[in-house]
N, C-alpha and C positions, 0 to 999 in steps of 0.2 A: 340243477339250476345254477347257471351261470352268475356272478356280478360283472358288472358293467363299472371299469372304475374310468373316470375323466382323470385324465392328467391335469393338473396344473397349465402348463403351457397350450392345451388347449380350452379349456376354460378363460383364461386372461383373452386367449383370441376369440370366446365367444362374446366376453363380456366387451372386448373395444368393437366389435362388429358390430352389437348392439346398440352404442354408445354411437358409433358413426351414422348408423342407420338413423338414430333418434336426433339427430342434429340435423339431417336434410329434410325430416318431413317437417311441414311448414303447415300450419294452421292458415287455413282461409276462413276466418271468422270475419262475420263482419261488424264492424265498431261505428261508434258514433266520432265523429272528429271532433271533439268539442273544442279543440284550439280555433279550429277554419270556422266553426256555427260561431265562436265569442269574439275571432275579430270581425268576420264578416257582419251581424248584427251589430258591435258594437260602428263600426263604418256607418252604417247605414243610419242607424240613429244621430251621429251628429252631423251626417244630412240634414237628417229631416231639421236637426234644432236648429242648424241654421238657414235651413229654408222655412223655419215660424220665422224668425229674424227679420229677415230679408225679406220675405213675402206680407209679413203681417200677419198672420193667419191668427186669427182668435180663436177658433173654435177647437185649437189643440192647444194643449198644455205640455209643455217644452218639458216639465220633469215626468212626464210619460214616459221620455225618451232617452235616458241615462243612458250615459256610454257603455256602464258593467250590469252586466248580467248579474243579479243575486240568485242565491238559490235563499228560499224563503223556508217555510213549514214544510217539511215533507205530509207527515199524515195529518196537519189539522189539528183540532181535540172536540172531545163530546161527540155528536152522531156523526160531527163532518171527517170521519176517520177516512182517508184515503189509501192505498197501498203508493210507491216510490215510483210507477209507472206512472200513474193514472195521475201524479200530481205534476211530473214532468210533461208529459201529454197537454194536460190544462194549461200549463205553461206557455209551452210552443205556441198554442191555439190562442191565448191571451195576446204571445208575441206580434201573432197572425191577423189579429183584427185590428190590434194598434197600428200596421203598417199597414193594412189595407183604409183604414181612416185615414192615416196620413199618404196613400196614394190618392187617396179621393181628392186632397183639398191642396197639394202640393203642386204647383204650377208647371217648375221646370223640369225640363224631360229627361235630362240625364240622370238626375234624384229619383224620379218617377220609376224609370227603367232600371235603374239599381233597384230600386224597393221592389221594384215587381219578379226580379229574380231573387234576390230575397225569400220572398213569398212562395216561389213555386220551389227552389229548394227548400227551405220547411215545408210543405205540403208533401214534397215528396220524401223527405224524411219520416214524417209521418205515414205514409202509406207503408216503407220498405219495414218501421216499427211494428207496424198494426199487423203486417203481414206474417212477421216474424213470430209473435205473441198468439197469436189466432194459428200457428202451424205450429208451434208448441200446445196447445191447448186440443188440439186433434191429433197431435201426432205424426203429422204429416210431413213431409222433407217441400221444403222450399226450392225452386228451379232459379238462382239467381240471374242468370241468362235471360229467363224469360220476365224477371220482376222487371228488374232495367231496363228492358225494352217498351213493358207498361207506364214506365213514370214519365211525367210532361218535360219537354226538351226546356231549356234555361231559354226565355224567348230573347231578351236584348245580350245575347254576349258582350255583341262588339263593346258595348259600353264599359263595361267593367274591364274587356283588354286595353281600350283608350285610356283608362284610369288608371293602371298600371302602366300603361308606357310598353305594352310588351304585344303584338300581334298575335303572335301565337298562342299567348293566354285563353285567347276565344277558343281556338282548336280542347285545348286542357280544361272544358271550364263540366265541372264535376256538374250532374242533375240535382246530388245532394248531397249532404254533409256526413256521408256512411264511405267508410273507407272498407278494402276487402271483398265489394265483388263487381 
C-alpha cells in the first residue's frame, strides 16, 4: 500500500484554483428590488396626493397615500398570527387596491398611466413570488425564461420615459420589481 503525499506547492495551487473558480461563479438568484418597488410606489403616491389636490377628489383620503412605505406587524398577535410572506403579500395587495381606487377616480392621464404600471408591476411581482413559493413547496425547479415571458407587458411605458426625460427608459422598463432573471 502506497501513500499519496501532496506537496505543499501543489495544494496552495489547488487551494487558489478553487478560490478562482469560486469567485466567477455568480448566483442567478432572483431578489426583490426594494429600492425601485419604494421609490417607484412612493412616486406614484404623491401623484396621486396631488391629483386629490388638484382634482378635489373626496372620496380618497390623501393619508392613504404616504410617500414611505412602513413595514407594519409582521405576524399579528392572537389568532391573526401570520408567517413574514403572507403579511408582505397582504401588503402589496393592500398597495394594489389603494392604487387601483385611485386609478378609478383620478382624472389625469399621465398619473392614471403611471399608476396603472404601477399596478401591473406589483401584480407581477406577485405572480413571479407566488411562483417561486408554490415551486419551493413541490419541489419543483422554476423556468425563469418562461415565467417572464407569462407576466403582463408594463402597458403605458412611454409615460414614465417622458417623466424621466430619457427615451430609452421605455426600451429598460423592467415587467417588475425582481432583479436576476
Amino acid at each position: 500500500m502506497s501513500k499519496t503525499i501532496v506537496k505543499k506547492k501543489d495544494l496552495q495551487k489547488l487551494i487558489s484554483e478553487s478560490i478562482r473558480r469560486g469567485k466567477q461563479v455568480t448566483t442567478n438568484t432572483t431578489r426583490i428590488n426594494f429600492t425601485s418597488l419604494n421609490e417607484n410606489i412612493n412616486k406614484v403616491h404623491n401623484k396621486i396626493r396631488i391629483a386629490i389636490v388638484k382634482e378635489g377628489i373626496s372620496n380618497l383620503n390623501i393619508r392613504n397615500y404616504k410617500p414611505i412605505l412602513k413595514e407594519e406587524s409582521f405576524y399579528g398577535s392572537g389568532s391573526n398570527r401570520h408567517n413574514p410572506g403572507e403579511s408582505a403579500a397582504n401588503g402589496i395587495e393592500e398597495v394594489i387596491k389603494g392604487l387601483r381606487k385611485a386609478y378609478d377616480m383620478v382624472t389625469d392621464k399621465a398619473t392614471g398611466h403611471m399608476i396603472m404600471n404601477s399596478i401591473t408591476r406589483l401584480s407581477n411581482t406577485l405572480a413571479v413570488i407566488g411562483t417561486y413559493v408554490g415551486s419551493g413547496q413541490s419541489q419543483t425547479e422554476v423556468n425563469p425564461e418562461r415565467l417572464y415571458k407569462a407576466l403582463k407587458p408594463i402597458p403605458y411605458p412611454a409615460v414614465e420615459a417622458a417623466e424621466e426625460g430619457d427615451e430609452k427608459a421605455a426600451e429598460r422598463m423592467k415587467k417588475s420589481y425582481m432583479d436576476g432573471f
